[in-house]
C-alpha positions as CSV (number, residue, x, y, z in Angstrom):
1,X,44.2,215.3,142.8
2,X,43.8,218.2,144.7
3,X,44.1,221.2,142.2
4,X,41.7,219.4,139.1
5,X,41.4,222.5,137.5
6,X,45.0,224.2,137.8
7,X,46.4,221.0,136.5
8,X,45.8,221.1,132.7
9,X,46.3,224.5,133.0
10,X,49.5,224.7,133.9
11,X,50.5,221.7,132.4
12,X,50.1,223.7,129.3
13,X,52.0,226.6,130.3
14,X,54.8,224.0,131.2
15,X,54.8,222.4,127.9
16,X,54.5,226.2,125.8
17,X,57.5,227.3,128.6
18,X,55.8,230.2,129.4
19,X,58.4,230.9,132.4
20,X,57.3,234.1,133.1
21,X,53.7,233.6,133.6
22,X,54.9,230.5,135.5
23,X,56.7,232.9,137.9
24,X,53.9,235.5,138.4
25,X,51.4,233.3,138.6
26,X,53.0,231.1,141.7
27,X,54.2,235.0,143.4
28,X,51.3,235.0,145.8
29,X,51.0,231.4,146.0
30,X,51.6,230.1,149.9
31,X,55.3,227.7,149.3
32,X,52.6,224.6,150.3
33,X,49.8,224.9,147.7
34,X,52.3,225.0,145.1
35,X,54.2,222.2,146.4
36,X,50.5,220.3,146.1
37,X,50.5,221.3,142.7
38,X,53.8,220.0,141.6
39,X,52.4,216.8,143.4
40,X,49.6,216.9,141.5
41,X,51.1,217.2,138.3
42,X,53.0,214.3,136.1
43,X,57.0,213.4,137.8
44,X,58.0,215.1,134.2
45,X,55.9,217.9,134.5
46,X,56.1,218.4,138.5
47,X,59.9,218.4,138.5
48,X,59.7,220.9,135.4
49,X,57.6,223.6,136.8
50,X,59.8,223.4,140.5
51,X,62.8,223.5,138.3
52,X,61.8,226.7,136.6
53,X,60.8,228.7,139.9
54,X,63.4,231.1,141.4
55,X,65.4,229.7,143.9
56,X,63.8,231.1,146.9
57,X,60.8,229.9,146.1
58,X,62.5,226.3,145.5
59,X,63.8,226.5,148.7
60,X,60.6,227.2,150.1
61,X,58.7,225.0,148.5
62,X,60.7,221.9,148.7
63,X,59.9,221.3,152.5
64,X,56.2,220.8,151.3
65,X,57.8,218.2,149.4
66,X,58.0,213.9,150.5
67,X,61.3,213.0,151.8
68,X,62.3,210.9,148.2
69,X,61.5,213.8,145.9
70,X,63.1,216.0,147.6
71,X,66.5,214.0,147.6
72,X,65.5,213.1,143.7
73,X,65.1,216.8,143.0
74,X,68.4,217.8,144.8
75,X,70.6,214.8,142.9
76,X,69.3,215.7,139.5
77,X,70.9,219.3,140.3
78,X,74.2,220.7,139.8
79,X,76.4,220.6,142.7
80,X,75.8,224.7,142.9
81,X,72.6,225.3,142.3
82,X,72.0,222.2,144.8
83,X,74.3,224.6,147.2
84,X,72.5,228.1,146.6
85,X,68.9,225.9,147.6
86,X,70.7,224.5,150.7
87,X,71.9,228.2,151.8
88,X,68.3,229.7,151.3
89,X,66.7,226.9,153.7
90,X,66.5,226.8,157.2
91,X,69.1,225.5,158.8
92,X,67.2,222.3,160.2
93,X,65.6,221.6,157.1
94,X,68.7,221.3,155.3
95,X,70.2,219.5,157.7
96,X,67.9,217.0,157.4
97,X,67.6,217.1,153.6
98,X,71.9,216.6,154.0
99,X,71.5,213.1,156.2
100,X,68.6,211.7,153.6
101,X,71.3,212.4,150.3
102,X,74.3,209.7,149.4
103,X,77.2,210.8,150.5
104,X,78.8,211.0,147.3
105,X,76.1,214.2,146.8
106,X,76.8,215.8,149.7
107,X,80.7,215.5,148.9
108,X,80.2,217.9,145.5
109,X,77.4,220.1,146.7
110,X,79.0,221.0,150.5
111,X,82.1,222.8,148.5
112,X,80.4,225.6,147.2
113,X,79.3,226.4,150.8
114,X,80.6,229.2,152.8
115,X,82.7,227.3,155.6
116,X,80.7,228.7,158.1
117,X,77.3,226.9,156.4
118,X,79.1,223.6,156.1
119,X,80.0,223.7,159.5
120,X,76.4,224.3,160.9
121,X,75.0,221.7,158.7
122,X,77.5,218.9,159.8
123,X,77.1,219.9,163.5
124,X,73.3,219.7,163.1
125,X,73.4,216.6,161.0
126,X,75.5,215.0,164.1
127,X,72.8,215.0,166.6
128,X,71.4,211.7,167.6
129,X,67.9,211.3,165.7
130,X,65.1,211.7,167.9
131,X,66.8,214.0,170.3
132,X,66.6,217.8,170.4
133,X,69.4,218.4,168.9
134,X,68.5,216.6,165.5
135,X,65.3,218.6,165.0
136,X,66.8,222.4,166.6
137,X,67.7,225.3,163.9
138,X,70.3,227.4,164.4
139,X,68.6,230.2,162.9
140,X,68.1,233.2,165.7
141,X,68.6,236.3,167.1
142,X,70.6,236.8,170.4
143,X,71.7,239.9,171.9
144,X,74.0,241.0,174.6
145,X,72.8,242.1,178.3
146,X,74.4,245.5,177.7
147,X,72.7,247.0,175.0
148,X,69.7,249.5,175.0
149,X,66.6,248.6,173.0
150,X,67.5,251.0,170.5
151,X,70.4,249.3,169.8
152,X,68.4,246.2,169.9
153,X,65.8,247.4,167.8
154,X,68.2,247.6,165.1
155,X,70.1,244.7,165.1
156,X,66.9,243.1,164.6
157,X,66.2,244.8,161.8
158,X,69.4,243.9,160.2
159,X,69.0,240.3,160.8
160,X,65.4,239.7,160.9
161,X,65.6,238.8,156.7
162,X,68.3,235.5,157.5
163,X,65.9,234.3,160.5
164,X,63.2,232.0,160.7
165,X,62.0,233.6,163.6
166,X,62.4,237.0,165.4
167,X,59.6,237.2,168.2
168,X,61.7,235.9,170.7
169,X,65.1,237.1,171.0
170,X,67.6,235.1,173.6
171,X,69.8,237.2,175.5
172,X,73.6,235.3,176.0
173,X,76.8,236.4,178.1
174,X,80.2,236.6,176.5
175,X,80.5,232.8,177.1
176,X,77.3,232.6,175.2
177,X,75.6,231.0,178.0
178,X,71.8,231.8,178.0
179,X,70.6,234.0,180.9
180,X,67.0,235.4,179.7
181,X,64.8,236.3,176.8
182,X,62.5,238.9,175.7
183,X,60.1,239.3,173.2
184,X,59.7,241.5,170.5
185,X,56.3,242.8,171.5
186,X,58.5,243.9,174.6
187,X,60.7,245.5,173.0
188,X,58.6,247.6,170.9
189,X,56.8,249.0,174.1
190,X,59.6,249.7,176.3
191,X,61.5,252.8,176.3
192,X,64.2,253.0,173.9
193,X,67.2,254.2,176.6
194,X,66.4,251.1,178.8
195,X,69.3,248.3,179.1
196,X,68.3,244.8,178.1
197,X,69.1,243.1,180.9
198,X,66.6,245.4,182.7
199,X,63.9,244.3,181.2
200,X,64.3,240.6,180.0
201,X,63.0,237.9,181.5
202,X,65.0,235.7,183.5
203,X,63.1,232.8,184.0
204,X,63.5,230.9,180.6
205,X,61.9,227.4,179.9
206,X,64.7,225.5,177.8
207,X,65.6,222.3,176.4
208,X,69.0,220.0,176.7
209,X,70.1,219.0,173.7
210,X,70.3,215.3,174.1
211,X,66.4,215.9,175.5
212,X,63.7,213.6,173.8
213,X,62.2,215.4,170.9
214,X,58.7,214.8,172.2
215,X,59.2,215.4,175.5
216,X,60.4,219.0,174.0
217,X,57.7,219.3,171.9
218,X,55.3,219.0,174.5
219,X,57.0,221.7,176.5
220,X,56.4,223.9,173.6
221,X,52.7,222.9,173.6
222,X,51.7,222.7,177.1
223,X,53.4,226.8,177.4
224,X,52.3,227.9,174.3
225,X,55.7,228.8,173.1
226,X,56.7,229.9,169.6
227,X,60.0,228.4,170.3
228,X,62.4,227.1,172.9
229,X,65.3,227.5,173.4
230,X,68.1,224.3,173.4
231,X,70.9,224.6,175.3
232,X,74.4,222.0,176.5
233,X,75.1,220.8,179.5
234,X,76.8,223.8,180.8
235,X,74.0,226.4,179.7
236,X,75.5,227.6,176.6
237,X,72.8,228.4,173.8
238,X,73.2,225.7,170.8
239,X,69.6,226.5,168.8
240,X,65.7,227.0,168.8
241,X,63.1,224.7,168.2
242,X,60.1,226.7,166.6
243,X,56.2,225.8,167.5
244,X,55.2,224.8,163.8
245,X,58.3,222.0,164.3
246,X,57.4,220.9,167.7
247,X,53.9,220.4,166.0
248,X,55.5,218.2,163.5
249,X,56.9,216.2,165.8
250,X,54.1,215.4,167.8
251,X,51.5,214.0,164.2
252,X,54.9,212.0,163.4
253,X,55.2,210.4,167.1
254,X,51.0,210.1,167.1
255,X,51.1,208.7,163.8
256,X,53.5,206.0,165.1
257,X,52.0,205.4,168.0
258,X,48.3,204.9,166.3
259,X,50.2,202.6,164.0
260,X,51.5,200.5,166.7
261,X,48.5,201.2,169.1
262,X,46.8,198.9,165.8
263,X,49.6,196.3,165.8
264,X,51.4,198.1,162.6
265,X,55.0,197.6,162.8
266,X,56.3,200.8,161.3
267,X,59.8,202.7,160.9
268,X,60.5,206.5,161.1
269,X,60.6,207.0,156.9
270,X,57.4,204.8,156.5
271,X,55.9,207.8,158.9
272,X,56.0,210.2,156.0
273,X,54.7,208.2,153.3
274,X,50.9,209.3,152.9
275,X,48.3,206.6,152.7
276,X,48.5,206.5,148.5
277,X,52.5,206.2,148.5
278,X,52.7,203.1,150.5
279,X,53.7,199.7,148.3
280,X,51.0,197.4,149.3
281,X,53.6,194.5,150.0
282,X,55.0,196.6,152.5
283,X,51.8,197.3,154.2
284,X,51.5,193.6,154.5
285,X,54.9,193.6,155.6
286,X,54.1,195.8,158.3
287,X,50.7,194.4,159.9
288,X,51.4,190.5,159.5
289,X,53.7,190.1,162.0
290,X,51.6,191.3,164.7
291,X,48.5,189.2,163.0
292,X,50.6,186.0,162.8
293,X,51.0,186.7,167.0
294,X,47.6,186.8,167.2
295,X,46.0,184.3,165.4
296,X,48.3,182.3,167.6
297,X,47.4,183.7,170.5
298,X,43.2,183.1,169.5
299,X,44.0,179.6,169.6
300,X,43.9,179.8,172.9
301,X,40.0,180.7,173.0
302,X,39.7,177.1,171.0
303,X,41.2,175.5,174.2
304,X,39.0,177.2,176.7
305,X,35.8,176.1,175.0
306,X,37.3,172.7,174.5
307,X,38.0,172.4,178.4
308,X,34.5,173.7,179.1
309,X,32.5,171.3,176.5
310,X,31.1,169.7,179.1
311,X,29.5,172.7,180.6
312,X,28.3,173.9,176.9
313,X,26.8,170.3,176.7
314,X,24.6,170.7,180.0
315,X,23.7,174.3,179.6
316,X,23.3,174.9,175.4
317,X,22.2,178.4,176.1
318,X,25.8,179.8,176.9
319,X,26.9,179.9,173.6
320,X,24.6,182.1,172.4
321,X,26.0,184.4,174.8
322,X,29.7,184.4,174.3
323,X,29.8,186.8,171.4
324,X,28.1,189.2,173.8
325,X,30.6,188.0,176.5
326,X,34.0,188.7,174.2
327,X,32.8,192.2,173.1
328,X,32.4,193.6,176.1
329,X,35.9,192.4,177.2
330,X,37.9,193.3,174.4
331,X,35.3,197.0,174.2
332,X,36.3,197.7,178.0
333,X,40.0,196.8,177.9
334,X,40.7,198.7,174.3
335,X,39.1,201.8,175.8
336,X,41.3,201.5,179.4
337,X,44.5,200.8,177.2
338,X,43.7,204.1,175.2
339,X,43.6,205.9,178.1
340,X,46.7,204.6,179.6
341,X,48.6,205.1,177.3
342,X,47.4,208.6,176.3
343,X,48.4,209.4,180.1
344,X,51.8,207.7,179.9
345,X,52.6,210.1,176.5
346,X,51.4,213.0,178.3
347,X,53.6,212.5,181.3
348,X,50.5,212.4,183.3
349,X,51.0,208.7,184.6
350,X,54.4,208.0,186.4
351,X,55.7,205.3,187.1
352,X,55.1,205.5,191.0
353,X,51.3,205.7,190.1
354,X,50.9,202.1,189.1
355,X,48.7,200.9,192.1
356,X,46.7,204.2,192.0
357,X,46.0,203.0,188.3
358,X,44.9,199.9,189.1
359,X,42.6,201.0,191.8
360,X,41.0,203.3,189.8
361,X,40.6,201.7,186.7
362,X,39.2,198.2,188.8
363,X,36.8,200.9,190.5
364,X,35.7,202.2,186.8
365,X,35.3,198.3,185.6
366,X,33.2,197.5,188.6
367,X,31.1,200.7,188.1
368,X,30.5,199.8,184.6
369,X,30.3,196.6,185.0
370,X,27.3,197.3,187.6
371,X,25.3,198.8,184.4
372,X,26.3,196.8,181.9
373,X,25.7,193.3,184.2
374,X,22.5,195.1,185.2
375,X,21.0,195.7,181.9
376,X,22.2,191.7,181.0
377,X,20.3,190.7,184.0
378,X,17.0,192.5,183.1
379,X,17.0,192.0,179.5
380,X,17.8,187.7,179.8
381,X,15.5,187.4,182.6
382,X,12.5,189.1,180.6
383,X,14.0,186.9,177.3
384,X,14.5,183.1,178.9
385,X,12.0,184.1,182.4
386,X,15.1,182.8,184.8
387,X,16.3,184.3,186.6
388,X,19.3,182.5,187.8
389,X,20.3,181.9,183.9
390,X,20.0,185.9,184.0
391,X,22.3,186.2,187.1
392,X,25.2,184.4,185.4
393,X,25.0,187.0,182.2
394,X,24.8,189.3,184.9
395,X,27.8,188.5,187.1
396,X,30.0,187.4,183.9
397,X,29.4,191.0,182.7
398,X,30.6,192.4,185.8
399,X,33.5,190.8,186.9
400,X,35.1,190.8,182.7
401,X,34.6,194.2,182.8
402,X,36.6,194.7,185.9
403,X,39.3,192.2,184.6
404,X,39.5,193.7,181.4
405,X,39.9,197.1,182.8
406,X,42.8,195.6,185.4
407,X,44.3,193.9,182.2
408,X,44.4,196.9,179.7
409,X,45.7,199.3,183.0
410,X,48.3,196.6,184.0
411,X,49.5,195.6,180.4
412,X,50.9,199.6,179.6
413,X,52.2,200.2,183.0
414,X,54.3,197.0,182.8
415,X,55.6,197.7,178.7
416,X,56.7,201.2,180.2
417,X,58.5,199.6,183.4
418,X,60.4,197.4,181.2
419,X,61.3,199.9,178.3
420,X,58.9,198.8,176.0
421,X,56.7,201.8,173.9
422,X,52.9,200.8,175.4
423,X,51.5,201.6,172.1
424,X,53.2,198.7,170.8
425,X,51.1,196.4,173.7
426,X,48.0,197.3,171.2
427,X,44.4,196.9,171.6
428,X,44.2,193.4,169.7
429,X,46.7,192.4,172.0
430,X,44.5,193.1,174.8
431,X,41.5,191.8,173.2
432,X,43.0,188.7,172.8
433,X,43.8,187.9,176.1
434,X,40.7,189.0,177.2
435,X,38.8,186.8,175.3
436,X,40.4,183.9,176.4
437,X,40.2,184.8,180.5
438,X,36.5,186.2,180.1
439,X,35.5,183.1,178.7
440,X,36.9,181.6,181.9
441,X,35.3,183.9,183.8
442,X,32.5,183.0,181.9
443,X,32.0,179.5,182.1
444,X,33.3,179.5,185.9
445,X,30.2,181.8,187.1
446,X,27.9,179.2,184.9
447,X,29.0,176.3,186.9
448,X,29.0,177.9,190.4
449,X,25.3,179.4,190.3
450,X,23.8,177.0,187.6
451,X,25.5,173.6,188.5
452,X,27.4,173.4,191.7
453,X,24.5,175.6,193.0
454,X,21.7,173.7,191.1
455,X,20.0,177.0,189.8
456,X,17.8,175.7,187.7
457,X,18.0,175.9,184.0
């Protein structure tokens, strides 16, 4: 609970149905702490205290709202009050809210619409899911080339109270085909007789409509945009995408990708649901596929110490040393697959880079693996006093940490070359295979310099 001391409060003033000190209370109250608040409270009560709010603060407040309440608190409306919240939203949000609702809902809320509204809404809700399109809002200001910023100045001012944003304002020909922008900041300090298209700025950074969502949202991040523009194939302006959407965006697709980065199979919806709201079978749903894999694929460690019993047998001392051996593999290729595949989401990896990759990350294993293989060589040969025993701690050090740095670089690139999302080619994946082949690497450096060799032992 996040509000332990509002709680009973209000839950008393629900119960009494003191509506108007409901209402002034919550005037001042940012849309998102009270949406915490009716999460804190009982359903009963929580749907109760939304319910008795005017409807522009419903409309604000139920984006703050999970994905099932929200559809829950729409059905259990009347078709028109369920319509006056859907015309007070922005235009993506209720778009979105309209795809998550049984059809049979939309069907009797949609009619008391204005045509225009239900147009807009169907048009958004059309968009393939992940693409621009599906997460634009139509809600903006354009103006003509023509017009002087007096005349600009007061449009604005007409329609500033329907849109969610009015910074930028997108200039559009008769065909509506985007040709520039300016701000409003610009506005207010140029002359009031000068022409727009004087002073806008032609050079506009904009998005294609069937363009990944991420890959938009990271255009919005890496220019520090409040919003971009989204546009069809042949130029004409369709919508916006705002900053605090494109921020959005980006926790859900990190949130997915940490999820399957730790071998947690997990869908879009599951992406909302907070830690708490989870079902616990479904979190073992989720995670034992990916276990089951796994485990299988540790088996394979078994085999490689079967195979090498007889060295174990001749030289006892080894397997004190493979826990050591199997961390450091699974430690160096977790942190080089973490980096990849940051670089892949950030665009700064192509695909045309992959032996670049490679040669770098061998270069950083071999560097590291100089320290690390160092620092096993000195520390065994002052514990045991031989040093060829410390040489193979030494050498196995160095050459699994440049494997495992070749193996978590190689593993990404390949997932991404054959359409696969890297983050789903997760650390434990890596560590796995690394256990196995270091242990090879292992016991192959014990028998060169301590048997084939004869170092002594």
């Amino acid at each position: 609970m996040r509000h332990p001391l509002l709680v009973p409060d209000l839950r008393e003033l629900i119960h009494d149905g003191e509506i108007a000190g409901l209402c002034d209370f919550f005037a001042d109250y940012h849309p998102g702490r009270v949406a915490e608040l009716v999460d804190d409270l009982d359903t009963d009560d929580g749907d109760a205290l939304f319910g008795i709010l005017p409807p522009r603060n419903r409309a604000d407040i139920l984006s703050y709202l999970d994905h099932d309440r929200q559809a829950r608190l729409v059905k259990a409306m009347v078709p028109k009050d369920a319509a006056e919240l859907l015309h007070l939203m922005s235009h993506d949000e209720r778009a979105d809210l309209v795809n998550r609702l049984d059809e049979d809902v939309v069907d009797h809320v949609l009619p008391f619409l204005a045509q225009a509204e239900r147009e807009d809404i169907r048009r958004l809700a059309s968009y393939e899911p992940g693409t621009a399109g599906a997460v634009m809002t139509t809600d903006y200001v354009t103006l003509p080339p023509h017009i002087t910023v007096r005349e600009a100045l007061e449009r604005i001012r007409l329609e500033a109270p329907d849109r969610e944003t009015i910074y930028y304002c997108y200039v559009v020909d008769h065909k509506r085909r985007l040709i520039g922008f300016i701000s409003l900041k610009k506005l207010i300090l140029a002359r009031r007789s000068a022409v727009i298209e004087d002073i806008m700025q032609r050079d506009v950074i904009y998005a294609r409509v069937d363009e990944d969502q991420e890959a938009v949202a990271r255009q919005i991040d890496k220019y520090d945009l409040l919003a971009i523009p989204v546009v069809d194939a042949s130029d004409m302006l369709l919508g916006i995408i705002t900053h605090d959407d494109a921020m959005d965006i980006l926790r859900h697709e990190q949130t997915e990708d940490m999820l399957a980065f730790g071998g947690v199979s997990r869908n879009a919806e599951a992406n909302e649901e907070t830690y708490w709201q989870g079902r616990i079978v479904e979190g073992v749903r989720r995670r034992i596929g990916w276990l089951l894999f796994l485990f299988l694929a540790g088996v394979m460690t078994k085999y490689v110490s079967q195979y090498f019993k007889g060295v174990q047998l001749r030289i006892p001392d080894l397997i004190d040393f493979i826990p050591l051996m199997i961390g450091t593999g699974g430690n160096a290729g977790s942190q080089t697959v973490g980096t990849i595949i940051r670089g892949l989401a950030l665009g700064e990896i192509q695909h045309a880079d992959g032996f670049r990759v490679l040669w770098r990350e061998w270069l950083t294993g071999l560097l590291l693996g100089l320290v690390l293989g160092s620092l096993g060589f000195i520390y065994i040969w002052f514990l045991h006093g031989n040093p060829a025993f410390a040489a193979v701690i030494g050498l196995a050090i160095w050459f699994i940490c440049m494997w495992a740095n070749c193996v978590g670089a190689l593993v990404p690139l390949l997932a991404k070359r054959l359409g696969i999302d890297p983050a789903v080619v997760s650390a434990p994946l890596i560590s796995t295979l690394v256990d196995a082949t270091g242990l090879v690497i292992f016991y192959t450096v014990a028998i060169v310099l301590l048997i084939k060799m004869g170092g002594s032992h």
